[in-house]
Legacy VTK file of the C-alpha trace (Angstrom):
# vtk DataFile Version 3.0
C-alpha trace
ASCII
DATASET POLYDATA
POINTS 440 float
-36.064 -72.536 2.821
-33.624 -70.228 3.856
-35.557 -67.100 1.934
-38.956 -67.867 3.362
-37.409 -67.717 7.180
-36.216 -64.360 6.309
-39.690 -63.329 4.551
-41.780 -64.862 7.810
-39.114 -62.312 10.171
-39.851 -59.523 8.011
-43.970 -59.960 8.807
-43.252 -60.021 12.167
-41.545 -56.804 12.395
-44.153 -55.234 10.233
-47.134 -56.333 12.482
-45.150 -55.334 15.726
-44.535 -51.680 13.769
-48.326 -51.124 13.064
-49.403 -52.330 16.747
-47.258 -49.818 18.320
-47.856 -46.714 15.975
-51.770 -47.079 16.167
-51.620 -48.056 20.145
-52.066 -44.977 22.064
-50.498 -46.490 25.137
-47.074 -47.602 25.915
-46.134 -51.194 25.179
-45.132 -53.540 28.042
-42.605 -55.661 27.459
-43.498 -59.146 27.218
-42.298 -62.400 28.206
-39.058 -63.655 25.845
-40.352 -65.410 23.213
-38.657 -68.627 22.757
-35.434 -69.253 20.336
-35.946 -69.700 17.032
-34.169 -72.785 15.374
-30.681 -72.103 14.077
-31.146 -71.262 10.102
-29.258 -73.750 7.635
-25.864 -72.579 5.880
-26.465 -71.392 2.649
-25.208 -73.170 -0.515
-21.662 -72.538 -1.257
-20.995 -70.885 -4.622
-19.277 -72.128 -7.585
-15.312 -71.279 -8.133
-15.021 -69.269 -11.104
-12.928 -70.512 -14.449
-9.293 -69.117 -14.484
-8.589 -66.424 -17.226
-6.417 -66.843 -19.869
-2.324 -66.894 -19.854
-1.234 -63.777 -22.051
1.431 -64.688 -25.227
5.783 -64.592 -24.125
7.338 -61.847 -25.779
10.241 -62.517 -28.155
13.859 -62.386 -27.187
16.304 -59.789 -29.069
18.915 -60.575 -30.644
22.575 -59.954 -30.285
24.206 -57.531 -31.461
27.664 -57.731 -33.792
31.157 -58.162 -32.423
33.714 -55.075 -34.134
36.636 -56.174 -35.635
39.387 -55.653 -34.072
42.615 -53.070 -34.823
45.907 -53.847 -36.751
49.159 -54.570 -34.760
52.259 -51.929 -35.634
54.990 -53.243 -36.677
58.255 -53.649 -34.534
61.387 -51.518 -35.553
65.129 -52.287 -36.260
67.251 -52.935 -33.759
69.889 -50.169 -33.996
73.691 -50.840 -34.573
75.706 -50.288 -31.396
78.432 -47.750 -31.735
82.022 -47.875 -31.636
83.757 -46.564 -28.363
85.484 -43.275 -28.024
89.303 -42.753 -28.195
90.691 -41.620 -24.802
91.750 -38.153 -24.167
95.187 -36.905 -23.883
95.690 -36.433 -19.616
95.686 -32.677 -19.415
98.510 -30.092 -17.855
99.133 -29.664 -14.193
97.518 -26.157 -12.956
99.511 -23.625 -11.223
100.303 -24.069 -7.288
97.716 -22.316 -5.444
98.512 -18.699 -3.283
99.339 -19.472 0.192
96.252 -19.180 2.511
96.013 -15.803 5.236
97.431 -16.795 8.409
94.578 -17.529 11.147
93.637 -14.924 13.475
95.153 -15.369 16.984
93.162 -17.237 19.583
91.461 -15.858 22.746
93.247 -15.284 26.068
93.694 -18.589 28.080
91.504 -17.987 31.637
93.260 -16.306 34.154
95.437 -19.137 35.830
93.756 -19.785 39.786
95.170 -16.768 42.829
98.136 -18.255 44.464
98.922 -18.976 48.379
98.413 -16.604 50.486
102.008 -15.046 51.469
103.317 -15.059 54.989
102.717 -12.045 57.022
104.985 -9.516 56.651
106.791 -8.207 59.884
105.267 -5.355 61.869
106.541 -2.021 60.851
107.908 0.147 63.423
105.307 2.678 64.707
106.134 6.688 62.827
106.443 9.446 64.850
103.728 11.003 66.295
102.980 14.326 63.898
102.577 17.671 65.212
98.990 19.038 66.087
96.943 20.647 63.731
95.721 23.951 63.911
91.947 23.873 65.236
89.877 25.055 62.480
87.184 27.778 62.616
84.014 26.169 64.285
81.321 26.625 61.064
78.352 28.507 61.858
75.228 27.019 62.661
72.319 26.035 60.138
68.981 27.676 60.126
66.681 25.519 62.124
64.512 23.336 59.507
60.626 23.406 59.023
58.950 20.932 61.426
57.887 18.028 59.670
54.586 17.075 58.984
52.584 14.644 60.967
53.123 11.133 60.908
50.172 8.786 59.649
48.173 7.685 62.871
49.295 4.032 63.665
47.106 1.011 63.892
46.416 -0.264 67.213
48.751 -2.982 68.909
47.855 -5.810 70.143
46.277 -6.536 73.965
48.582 -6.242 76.242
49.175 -9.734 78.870
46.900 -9.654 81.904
48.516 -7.831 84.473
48.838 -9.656 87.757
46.459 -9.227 91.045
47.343 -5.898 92.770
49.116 -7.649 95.368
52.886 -8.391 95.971
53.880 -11.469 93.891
56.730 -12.579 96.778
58.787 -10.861 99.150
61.522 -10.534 96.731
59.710 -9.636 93.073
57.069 -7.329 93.535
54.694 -5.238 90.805
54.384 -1.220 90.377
50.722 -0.993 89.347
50.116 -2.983 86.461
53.575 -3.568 85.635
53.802 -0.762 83.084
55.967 -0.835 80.251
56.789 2.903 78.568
58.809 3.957 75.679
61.071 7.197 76.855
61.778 9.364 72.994
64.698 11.998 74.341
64.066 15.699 73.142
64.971 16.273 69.539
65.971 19.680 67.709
62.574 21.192 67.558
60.283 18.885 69.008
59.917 17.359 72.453
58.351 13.957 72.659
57.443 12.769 77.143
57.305 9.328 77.964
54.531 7.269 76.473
52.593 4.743 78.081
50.992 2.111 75.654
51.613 -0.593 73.611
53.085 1.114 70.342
55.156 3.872 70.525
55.602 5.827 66.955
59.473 6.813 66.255
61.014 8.789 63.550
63.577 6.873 61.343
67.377 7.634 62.803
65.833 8.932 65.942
67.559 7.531 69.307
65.216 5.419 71.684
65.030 4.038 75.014
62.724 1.559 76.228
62.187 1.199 79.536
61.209 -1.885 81.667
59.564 -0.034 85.212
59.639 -2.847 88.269
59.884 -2.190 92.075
63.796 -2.530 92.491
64.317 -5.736 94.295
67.863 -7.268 95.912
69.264 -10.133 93.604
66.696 -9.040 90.842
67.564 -9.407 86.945
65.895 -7.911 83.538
66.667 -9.168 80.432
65.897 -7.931 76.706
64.734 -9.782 73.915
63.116 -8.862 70.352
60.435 -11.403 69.756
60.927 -13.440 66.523
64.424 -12.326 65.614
67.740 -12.010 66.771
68.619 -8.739 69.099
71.275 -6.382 67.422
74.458 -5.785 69.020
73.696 -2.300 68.317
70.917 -2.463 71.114
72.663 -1.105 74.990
71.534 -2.695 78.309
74.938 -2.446 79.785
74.377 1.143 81.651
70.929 0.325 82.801
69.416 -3.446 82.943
65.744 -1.477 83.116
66.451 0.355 79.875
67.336 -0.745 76.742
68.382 1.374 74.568
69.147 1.834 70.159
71.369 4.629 69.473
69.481 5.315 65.954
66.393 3.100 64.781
66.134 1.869 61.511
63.326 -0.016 59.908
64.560 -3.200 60.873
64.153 -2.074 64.493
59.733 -2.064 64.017
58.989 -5.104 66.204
57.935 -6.540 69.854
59.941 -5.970 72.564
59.736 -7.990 75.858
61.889 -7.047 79.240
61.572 -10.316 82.020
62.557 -9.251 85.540
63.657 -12.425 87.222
63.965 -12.787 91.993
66.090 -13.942 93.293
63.819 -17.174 94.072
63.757 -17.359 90.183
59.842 -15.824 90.067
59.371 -14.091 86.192
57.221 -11.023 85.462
57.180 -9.806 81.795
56.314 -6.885 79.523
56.128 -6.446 76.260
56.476 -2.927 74.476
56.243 -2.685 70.599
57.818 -0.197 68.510
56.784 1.236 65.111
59.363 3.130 63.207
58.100 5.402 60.801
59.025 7.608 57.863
60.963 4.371 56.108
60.573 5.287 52.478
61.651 3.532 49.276
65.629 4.009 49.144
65.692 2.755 53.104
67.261 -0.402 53.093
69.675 -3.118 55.312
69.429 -5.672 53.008
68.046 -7.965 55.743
65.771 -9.743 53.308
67.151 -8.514 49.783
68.205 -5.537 48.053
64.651 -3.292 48.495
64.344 -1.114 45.547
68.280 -0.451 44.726
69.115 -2.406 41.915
72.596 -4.004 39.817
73.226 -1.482 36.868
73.220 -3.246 33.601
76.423 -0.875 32.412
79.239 -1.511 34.991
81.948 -4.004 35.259
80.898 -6.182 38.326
77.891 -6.771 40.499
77.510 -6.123 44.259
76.936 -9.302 46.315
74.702 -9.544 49.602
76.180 -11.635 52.412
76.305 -12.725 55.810
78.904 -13.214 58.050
82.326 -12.595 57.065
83.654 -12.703 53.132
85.242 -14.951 51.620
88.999 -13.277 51.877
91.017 -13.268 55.026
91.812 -10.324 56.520
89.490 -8.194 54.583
86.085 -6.879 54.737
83.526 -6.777 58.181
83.240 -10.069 60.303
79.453 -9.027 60.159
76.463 -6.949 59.376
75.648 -3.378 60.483
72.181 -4.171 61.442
71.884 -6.927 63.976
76.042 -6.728 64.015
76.229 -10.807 65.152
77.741 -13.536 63.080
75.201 -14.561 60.293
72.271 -13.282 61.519
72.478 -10.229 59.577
73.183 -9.176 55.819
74.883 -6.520 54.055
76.450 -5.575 50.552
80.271 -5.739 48.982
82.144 -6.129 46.200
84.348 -9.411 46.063
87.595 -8.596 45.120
89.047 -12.360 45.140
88.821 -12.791 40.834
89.981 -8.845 40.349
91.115 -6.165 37.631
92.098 -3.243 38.662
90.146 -0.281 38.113
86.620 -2.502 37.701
84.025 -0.515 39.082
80.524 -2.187 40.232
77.490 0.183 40.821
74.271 -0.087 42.942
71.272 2.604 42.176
68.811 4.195 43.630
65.476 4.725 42.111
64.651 8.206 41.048
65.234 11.170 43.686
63.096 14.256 43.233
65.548 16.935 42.112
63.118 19.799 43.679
63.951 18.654 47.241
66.799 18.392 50.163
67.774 15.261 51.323
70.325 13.724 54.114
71.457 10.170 52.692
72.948 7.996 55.714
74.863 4.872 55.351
77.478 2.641 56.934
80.278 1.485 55.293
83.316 -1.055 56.191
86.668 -0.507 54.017
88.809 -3.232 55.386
92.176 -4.597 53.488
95.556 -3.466 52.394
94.322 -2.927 48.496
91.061 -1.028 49.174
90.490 1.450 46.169
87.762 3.896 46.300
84.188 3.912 47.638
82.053 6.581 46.159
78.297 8.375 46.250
76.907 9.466 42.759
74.405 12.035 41.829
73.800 10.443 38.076
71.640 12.574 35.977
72.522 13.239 32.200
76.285 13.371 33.788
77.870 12.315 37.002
78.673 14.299 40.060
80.575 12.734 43.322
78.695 13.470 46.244
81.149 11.984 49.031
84.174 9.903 47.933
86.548 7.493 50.452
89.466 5.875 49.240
92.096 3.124 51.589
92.302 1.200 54.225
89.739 2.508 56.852
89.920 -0.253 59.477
87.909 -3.364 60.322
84.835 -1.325 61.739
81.823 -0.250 60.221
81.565 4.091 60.075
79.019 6.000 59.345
78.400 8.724 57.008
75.718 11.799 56.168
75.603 13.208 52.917
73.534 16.347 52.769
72.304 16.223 48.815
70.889 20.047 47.919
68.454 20.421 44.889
69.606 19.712 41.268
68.703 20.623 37.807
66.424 17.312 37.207
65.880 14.183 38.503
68.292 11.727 39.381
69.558 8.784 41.137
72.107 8.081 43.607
75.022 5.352 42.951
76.773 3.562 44.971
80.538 2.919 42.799
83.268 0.202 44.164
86.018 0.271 42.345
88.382 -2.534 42.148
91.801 -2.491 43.665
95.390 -4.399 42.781
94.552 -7.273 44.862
92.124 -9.539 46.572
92.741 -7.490 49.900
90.412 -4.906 48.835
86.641 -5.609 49.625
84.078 -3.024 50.393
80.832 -3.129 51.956
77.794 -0.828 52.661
74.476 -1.214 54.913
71.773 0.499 56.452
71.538 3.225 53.597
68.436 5.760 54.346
67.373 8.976 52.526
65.158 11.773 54.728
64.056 14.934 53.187
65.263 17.733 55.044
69.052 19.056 55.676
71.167 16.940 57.670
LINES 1 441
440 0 1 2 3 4 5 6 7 8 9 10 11 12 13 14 15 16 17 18 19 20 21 22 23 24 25 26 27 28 29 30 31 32 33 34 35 36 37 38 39 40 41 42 43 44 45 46 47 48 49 50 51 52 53 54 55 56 57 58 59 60 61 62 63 64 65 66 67 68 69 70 71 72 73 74 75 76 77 78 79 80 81 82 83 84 85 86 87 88 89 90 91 92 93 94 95 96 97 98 99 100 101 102 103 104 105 106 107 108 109 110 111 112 113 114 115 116 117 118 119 120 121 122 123 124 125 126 127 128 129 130 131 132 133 134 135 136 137 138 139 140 141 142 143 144 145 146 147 148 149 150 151 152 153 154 155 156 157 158 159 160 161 162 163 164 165 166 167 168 169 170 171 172 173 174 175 176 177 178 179 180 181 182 183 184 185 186 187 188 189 190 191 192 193 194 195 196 197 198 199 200 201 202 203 204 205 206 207 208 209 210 211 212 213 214 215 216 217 218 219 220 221 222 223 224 225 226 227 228 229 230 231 232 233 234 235 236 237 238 239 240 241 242 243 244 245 246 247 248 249 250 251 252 253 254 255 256 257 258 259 260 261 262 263 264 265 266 267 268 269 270 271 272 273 274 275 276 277 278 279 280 281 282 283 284 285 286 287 288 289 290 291 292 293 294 295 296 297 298 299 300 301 302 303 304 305 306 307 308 309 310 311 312 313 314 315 316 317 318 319 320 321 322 323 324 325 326 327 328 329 330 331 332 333 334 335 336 337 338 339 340 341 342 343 344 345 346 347 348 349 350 351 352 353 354 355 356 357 358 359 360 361 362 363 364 365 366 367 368 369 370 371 372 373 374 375 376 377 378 379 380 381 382 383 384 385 386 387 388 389 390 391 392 393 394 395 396 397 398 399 400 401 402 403 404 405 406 407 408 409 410 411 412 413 414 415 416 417 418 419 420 421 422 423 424 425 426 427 428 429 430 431 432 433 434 435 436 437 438 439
């Protein structure tokens, strides 16, 4: 059944083929021909017969166990053996040589100073020697090169706004803008006029004035201060309140500077001048901050020690700076004598000094104490030359000094040697040291 369906499909493609191919028009489809009947499953086919189960293989065999090895045989136990006679105890040795006797120990520390003694009695005052002979006044030095010009200085800050152009009160009144001017006096060689501004460019050393300018007034005070730090006794207001002046500048002295001029109704007008001090180089120092660019030397005996106020002994050494010369406020360098041996020299240096050129060193120095030894200025090249030398008791103040130092064979540096004296009464001090070229 199943094969003719499939043969009566077959003719009916056929036919439909030959109608088309030998129709010369197209073919319009016709209406769906009706389903045909769902065709019947075909006969299932028969399982085929399972194949044959191939033949086990045989198992080998096992193989033969070796035979195993002979034991040794154990040994003899050994016979033990019979113990050793003792020894006869042998002869004493000879007595040993005495040992070297021990070296001998260090010095004990130096036991602590003892109390101070009691003042001894005032001597009675010598007789008055007779007067010297005045000696021949020394002729006069050639006049040295002027220097050259200073770098030009940066510009200061503004100035306060002045007040209106009109009298403050009847008692305080304004001239101008209230002006403030530095006054330079006339120095060998060069002449320097008042200055109005707000920086005023000074040589190191130089003397200054700065100068408050109001309209004089009855019951009217002026009064100084540095702004930021403490004013230096050195500073003078005492001959004129408008004017305060600094007998030689130093760089400390750079700063602000205000003047307040106060009525007697207690109305305030204020200035402030600033001062630049210039030609500072590297072996300048006042040991306000440390020790600049002079250093301890490695070879001497004892080390200089920066301080404030007085030291540590009574009755020796300065009750204060140089610099700003009031109580603490200011530093300087000595040699504590307290823990002393005579003859112990401590040395501060310079750093190295062109031997082409003259120089004027400046310093301050305070010998105060009944066992002062020497103070001394050193030229050290290859060998050592004494420039300036000061030995004693030179009195509770401070004292200044100028050391002209003329060219030398080669480089160098300068030194400043303490040397120890026989008690703790013997401390000396140095500040403000400055080197300028040029004769001094």
């Amino acid at each position: 059944m199943h094969g003719m369906l499939e043969e009566l499909l077959h003719l009916q493609e056929v036919v439909l083929e030959t109608h088309c191919q030998n129709n010369s028009t197209v073919c319009e489809t016709g209406r769906k021909g009706i389903p045909g009947p769902k065709g019947f499953t075909g006969i299932t086919g028969s399982r085929g017969d399972l194949g044959d189960v191939g033949p086990q293989g045989q198992m080998g065999g096992q193989g033969d166990k070796g035979q195993p090895g002979t034991a040794g045989l154990i040994g003899e136990t050994g016979i033990a053996g019979t113990p050793g006679i003792n020894g006869a105890r042998g002869t004493p040795g000879p007595k040993g040589d005495m040992g070297e006797i021990g070296a001998t120990g260090t010095h004990g520390d130096m036991g602590p100073v003892g109390m101070k003694g009691e003042k001894g009695e005032k001597a009675a005052r010598g007789s008055k020697g007779d007067t010297g002979i005045p000696g021949q006044n020394g002729t006069n030095g050639a006049d040295g090169d002027l220097g050259s010009q200073g770098p030009k200085g940066q510009k200061g800050d503004p100035g306060h706004v002045g007040p209106p152009g009109v009298i403050l009160d009847k008692d305080c009144t304004c001239k101008g803008n209230f002006v403030s001017t530095t006054t330079v006096p006339t120095t060998i060689g060069t002449t320097k006029s008042s200055i109005t501004g707000t920086v005023d460019h000074v040589r190191i050393l130089d003397p200054v004035h700065l100068q408050c300018l109001t309209t004089p007034s009855p019951g009217q005070t002026i009064t100084w201060e540095k702004i930021g730090v403490p004013m230096s006794a050195r500073y003078d207001v005492t001959t004129d309140t408008n004017i305060l002046s600094i007998p030689e500048v130093y760089a400390y002295d750079t700063g602000r500077y205000r003047c307040t001029a106060t009525s007697q109704t207690g109305n305030t007008i204020q200035a402030t001048i600033s001062l630049k001090v210039d030609g500072v180089t590297q072996y300048d120092c006042s040991f306000e901050v440390n020790t600049c660019n002079w250093k301890q030397s490695p070879t001497d005996d004892l080390d200089w020690t920066r301080n404030s106020g007085p030291t540590d002994s009574t009755s020796t050494g300065p009750d204060t700076d140089h610099t700003v010369g009031r109580g603490k406020e200011g530093y300087y360098m000595y040699l504590e004598t307290s823990s002393y041996i005579v003859g112990h020299k401590a040395d501060l240096v310079s750093p190295i000094v062109d031997h082409t050129k003259t120089y004027c060193a400046s310093f301050w120095y305070n010998m105060n104490g009944i066992q002062i030894a020497h103070l001394s200025l050193i030229a050290k090249e290859n060998t050592e030359t004494t420039l300036w030398t000061r030995g004693g008791n030179q009195d509770a103040n401070w004292h200044s000094v100028r050391v002209e130092l003329p060219p030398r064979n080669s480089d160098y540096n300068l030194v400043f040697r303490a040397t120890q004296g026989n008690g703790y009464h013997g401390d000396i001090a140095i500040d403000d040291l400055t080197v300028r070229e040029g004769n001094c």
